[in-house]
C-alpha positions as CSV (number, residue, x, y, z in Angstrom):
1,X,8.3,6.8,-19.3
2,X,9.6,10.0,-19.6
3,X,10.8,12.3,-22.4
4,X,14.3,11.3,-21.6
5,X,12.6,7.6,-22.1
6,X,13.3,6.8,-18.4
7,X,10.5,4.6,-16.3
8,X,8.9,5.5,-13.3
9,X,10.8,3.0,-11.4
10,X,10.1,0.7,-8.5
11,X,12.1,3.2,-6.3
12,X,10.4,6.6,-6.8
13,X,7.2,4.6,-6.1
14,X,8.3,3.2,-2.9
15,X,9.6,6.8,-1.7
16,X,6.2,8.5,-2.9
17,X,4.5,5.7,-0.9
18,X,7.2,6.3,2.4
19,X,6.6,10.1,2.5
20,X,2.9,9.7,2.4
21,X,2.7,6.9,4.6
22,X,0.3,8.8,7.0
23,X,-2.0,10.0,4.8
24,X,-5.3,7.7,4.2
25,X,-5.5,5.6,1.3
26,X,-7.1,8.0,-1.4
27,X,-4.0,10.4,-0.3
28,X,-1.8,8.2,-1.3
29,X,-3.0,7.6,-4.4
30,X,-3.2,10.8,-5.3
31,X,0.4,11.9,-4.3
32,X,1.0,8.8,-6.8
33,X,-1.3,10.2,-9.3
34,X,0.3,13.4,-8.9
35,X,4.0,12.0,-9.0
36,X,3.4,10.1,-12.2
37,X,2.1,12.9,-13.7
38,X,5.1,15.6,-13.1
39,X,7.3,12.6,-14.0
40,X,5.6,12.2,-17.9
41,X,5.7,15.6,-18.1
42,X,3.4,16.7,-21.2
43,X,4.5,12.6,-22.7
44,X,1.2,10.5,-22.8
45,X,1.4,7.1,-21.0
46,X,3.0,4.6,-22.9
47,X,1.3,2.0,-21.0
48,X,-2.1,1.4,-18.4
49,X,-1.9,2.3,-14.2
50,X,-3.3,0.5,-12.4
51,X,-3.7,0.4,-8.2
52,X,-4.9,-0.8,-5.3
53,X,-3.9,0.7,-2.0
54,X,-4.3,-0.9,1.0
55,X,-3.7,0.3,4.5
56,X,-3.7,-1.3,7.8
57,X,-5.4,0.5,10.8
């Protein structure tokens, strides 16, 4: 969550997934990483992240 106590969301993952779809797997992740963190602003996590990216060659 954010300050404004709004969740990530389902649908900002999926477009920070689709704009990085071309990037290898530890790319992605870290856009995520990176998206999540602009998105809590200075708010610590309220719950745990966990991932695992997959990508098919």
């Amino acid at each position: 969550m954010n300050g404004s106590l709004h969740e990530y969301g389902i649908d900002r993952l999926k477009n920070i997934i689709m704009q990085n779809s071309q990037k290898t797997a530890i790319e992605i992740q870290q856009a995520i990483l990176d998206s999540v963190s602009l998105f809590q602003d200075i708010h610590p996590a309220n719950d745990d992240l966990t991932m695992i990216i997959l990508k098919a060659i």
